[in-house]
C-alpha positions in Angstrom: 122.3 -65.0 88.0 120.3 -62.9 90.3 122.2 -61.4 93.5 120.8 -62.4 97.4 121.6 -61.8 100.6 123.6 -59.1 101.8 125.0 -58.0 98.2 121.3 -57.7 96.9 120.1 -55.5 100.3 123.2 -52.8 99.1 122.0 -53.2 96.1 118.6 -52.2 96.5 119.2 -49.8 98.9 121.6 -47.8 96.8 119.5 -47.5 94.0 116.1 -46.1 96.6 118.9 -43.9 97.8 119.7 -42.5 93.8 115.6 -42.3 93.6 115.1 -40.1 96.5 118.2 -37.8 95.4 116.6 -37.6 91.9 112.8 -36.9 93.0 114.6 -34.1 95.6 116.0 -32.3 92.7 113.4 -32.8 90.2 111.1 -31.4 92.7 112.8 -28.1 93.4 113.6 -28.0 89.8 109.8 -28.2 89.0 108.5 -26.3 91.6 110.4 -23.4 90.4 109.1 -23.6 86.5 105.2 -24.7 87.4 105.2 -21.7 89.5 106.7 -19.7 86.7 104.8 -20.9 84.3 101.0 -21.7 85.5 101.0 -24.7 83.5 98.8 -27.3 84.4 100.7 -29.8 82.4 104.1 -28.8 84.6 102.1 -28.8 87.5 101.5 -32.7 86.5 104.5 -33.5 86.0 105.7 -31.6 89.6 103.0 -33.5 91.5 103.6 -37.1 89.7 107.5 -36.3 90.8 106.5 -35.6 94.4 104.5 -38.7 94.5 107.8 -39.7 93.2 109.5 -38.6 96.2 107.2 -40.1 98.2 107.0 -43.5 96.4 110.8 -43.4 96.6 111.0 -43.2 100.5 108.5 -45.8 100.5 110.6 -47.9 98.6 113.8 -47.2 101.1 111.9 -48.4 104.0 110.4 -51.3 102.0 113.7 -52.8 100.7 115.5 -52.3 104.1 112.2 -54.5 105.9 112.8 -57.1 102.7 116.0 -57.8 104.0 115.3 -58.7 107.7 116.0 -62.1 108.0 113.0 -64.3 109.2 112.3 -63.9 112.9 109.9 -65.8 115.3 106.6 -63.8 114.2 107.7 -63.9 110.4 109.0 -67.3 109.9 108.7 -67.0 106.3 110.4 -63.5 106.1 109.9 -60.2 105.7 110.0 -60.2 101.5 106.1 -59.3 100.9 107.1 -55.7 102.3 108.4 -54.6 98.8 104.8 -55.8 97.7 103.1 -53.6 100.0 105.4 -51.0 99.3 104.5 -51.3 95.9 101.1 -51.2 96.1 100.9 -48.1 98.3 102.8 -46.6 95.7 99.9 -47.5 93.3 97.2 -46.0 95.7 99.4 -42.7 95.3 99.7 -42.5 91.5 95.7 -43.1 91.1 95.1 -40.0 93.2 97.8 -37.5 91.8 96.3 -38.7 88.5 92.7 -37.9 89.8 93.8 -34.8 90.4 95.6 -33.5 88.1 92.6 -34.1 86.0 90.3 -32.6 88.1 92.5 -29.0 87.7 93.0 -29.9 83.7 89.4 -30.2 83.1 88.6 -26.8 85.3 91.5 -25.0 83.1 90.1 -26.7 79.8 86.7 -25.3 80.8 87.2 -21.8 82.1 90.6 -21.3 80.5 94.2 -19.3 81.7 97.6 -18.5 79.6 100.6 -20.0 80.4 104.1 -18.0 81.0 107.5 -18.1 80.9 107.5 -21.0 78.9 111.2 -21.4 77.6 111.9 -21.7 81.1 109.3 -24.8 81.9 110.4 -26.2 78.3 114.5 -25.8 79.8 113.8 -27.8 83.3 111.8 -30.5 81.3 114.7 -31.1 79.3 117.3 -31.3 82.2 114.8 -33.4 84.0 114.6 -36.3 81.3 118.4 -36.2 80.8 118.7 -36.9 84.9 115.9 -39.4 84.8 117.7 -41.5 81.6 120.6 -41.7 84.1 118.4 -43.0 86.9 116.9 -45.4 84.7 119.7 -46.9 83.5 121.3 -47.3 86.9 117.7 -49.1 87.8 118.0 -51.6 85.0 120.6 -53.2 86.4 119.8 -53.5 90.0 116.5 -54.9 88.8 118.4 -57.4 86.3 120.9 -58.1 89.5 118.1 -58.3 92.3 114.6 -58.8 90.8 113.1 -56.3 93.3 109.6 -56.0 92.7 109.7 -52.6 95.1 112.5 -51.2 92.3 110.4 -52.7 89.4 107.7 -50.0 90.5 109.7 -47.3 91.0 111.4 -47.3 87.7 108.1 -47.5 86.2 107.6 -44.4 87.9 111.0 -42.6 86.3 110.2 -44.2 82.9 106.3 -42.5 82.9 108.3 -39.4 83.3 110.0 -39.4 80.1 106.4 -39.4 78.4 105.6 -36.6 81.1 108.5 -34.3 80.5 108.2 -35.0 76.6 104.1 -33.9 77.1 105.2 -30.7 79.2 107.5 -29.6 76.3 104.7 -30.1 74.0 102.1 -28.8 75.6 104.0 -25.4 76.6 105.3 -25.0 72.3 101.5 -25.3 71.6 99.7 -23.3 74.2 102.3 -20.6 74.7 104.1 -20.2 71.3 102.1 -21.6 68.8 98.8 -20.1 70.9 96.7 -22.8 70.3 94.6 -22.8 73.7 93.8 -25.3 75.5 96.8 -27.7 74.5 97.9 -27.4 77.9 95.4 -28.3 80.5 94.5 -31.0 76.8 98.1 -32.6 77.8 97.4 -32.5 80.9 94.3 -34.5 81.1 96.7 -37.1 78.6 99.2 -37.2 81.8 96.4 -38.0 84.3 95.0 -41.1 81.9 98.8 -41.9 81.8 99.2 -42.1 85.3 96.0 -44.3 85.6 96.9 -46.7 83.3 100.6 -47.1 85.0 99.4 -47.4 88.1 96.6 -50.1 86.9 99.9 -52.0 85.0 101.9 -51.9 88.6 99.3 -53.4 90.5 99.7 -56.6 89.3 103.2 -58.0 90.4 102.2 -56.4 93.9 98.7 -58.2 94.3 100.1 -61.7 92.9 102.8 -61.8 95.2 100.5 -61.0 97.8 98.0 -63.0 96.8 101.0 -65.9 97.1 100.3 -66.6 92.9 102.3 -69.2 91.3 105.2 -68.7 89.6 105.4 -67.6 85.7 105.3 -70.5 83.9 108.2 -70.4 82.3 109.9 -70.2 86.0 108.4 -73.2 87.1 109.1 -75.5 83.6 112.5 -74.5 84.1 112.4 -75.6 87.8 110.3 -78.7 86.7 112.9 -79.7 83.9 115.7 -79.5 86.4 114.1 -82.0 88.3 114.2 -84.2 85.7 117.9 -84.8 86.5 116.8 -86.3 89.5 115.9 -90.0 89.7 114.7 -89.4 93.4 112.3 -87.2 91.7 110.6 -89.1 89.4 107.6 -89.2 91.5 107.6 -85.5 92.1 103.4 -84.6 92.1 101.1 -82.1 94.0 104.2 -79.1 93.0 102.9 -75.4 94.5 105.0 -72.4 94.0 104.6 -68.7 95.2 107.4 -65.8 95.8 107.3 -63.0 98.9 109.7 -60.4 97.8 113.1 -61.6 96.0 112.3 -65.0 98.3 110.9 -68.2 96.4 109.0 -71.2 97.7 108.2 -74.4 96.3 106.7 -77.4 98.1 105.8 -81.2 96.2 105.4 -84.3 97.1 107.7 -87.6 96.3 106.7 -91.0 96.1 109.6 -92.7 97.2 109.8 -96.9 97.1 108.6 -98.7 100.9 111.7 -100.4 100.7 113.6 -97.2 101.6 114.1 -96.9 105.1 113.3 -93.6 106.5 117.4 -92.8 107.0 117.7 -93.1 102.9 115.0 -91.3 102.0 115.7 -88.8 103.8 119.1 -88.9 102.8 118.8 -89.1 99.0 116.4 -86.3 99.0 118.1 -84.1 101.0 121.4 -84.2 99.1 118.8 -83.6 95.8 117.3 -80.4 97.8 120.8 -79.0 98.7 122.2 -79.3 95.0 118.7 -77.7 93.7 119.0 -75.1 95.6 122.6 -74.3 94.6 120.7 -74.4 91.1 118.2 -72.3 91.9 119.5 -69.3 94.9 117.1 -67.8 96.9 114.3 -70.7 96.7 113.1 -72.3 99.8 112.3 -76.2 98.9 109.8 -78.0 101.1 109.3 -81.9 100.3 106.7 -84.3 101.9 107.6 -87.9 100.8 104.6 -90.4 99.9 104.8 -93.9 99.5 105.1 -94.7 95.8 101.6 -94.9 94.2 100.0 -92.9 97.0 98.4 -89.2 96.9 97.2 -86.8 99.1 93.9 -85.8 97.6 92.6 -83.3 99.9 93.9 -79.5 98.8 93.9 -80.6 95.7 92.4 -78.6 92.8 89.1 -80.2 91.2 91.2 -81.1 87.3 94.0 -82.6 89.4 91.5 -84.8 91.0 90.2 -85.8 88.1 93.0 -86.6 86.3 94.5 -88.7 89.8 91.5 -90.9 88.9 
């Protein structure tokens, strides 16, 4: 069962704290060796590890706004900040990648030696062993907390494996197996890489944003609790969306004229409390119809056809 409240926000917040202590190091560490080295595929991996940095402080701030409690300009909350988080940190992977290929292409054209390359190979190696310990950490926050703004940065940490794995490669071609033009060959590999991760992340961010519905296994699973309810039998017109670790769900009920307004309200309210026990974190909204009636405008065109 997924953490909320206060126990999620330390949650989150200590594992954006562990990213920004990783990037820090990772960046010195990097600096040193693509300096070093003149490798255009460390330089790669140093700029995707700044964005890193970067990404990571965004994330901080994101999960920290997240956790504000709703206020009177934000009566729904402040979740969709780790979406907007998230997506920034997309807008910053698509232009390291850009460039990075940019300087990969210019070195694959006119050409230039790498150095020093035990050294660049050595950092790589420490920096994948320090990023499997991040990522593990990562994995269970996210199982814990579901935060979208930690989903994306561990996608971040796990593209570095494949980056640190195409450093070490690309420096044992170009520098001690001299086969030219493996470097700047790898680097152009990391851009595409970075492009297509950033292309993946985008998608959580936008659909929350966008207020999609939920997964459909997520709301079968809601649905088929529901079905424990006889209050809920005429449950109809069911929307669904999530801002940050935050769900909503709003339906209708046809509910029998005979019920005075005192019982219906009553009966469902006692249903909504033990859902949401069920379900933590969801917000329930429900509009009661008399039974055999339904709202048809806002509804999609196959739902009024089928209410027909």
């Amino acid at each position: 069962m997924r953490v909320v409240g206060p126990e999620r926000t330390r949650l989150t917040q200590r594992a954006a704290l562990a990213s920004v202590f990783m990037a820090l190091t990772l960046m010195v560490a990097k600096s040193w060796a693509a300096i070093e080295t003149d490798s255009t595929a460390m330089l790669g991996s140093l700029a995707d590890t700044v964005l890193d940095l970067v990404a990571s402080l965004f994330t901080l701030a994101g999960v920290r706004i997240a956790a504000l409690p709703a206020d009177h300009d934000h009566r729904f909350g402040h979740g969709k900040a780790e979406a907007l988080v998230a997506l920034g940190q997309v807008v910053l992977i698509a232009a390291s990648a850009l460039g990075i290929g940019w300087r990969a292409i210019d070195r694959l054209l006119n050409g230039a030696p790498t150095a020093h390359a035990e050294l660049g190979i050595g950092v790589s190696i420490a920096a994948m062993v320090g990023t499997l310990l991040l990522l593990s950490y990562q994995k269970r926050v996210i199982a814990k907390t579901g935060s979208v703004a930690i989903q994306t940065d561990n996608m971040h940490y796990r593209s570095d494996l494949f980056l640190n794995a195409a450093v070490i490669a690309a420096l044992i071609l170009d520098h001690m197996l001299r086969i030219r033009g493996a470097d700047a060959a790898f680097g152009i590999a990391i851009a595409l890489w970075l492009l297509w991760g950033a292309w993946s992340a985008a998608g959580e961010s936008v659909n929350q944003l966008m207020d999609a519905e939920w997964p459909v296994e997520k709301r079968e699973a809601f649905l088929a609790a529901c079905a424990d309810y006889p209050e809920l039998k005429g449950m109809h017109d069911v929307r669904t969306r999530t801002s940050g670790v935050h769900d909503f769900i709003q339906f209708h009920v046809w509910v029998p004229e005979a019920w005075t307004i005192r019982e219906a309200h009553d009966r469902l309210d006692a249903v909504e409390e033990d859902l949401q026990r069920r379900f933590p974190g969801t917000e329930i909204f429900l509009h009661l119809d008399p039974e055999g009636h339904t709202d048809r405008e806002g509804m999609l065109p196959h739902e009024l056809t089928e209410s027909r």
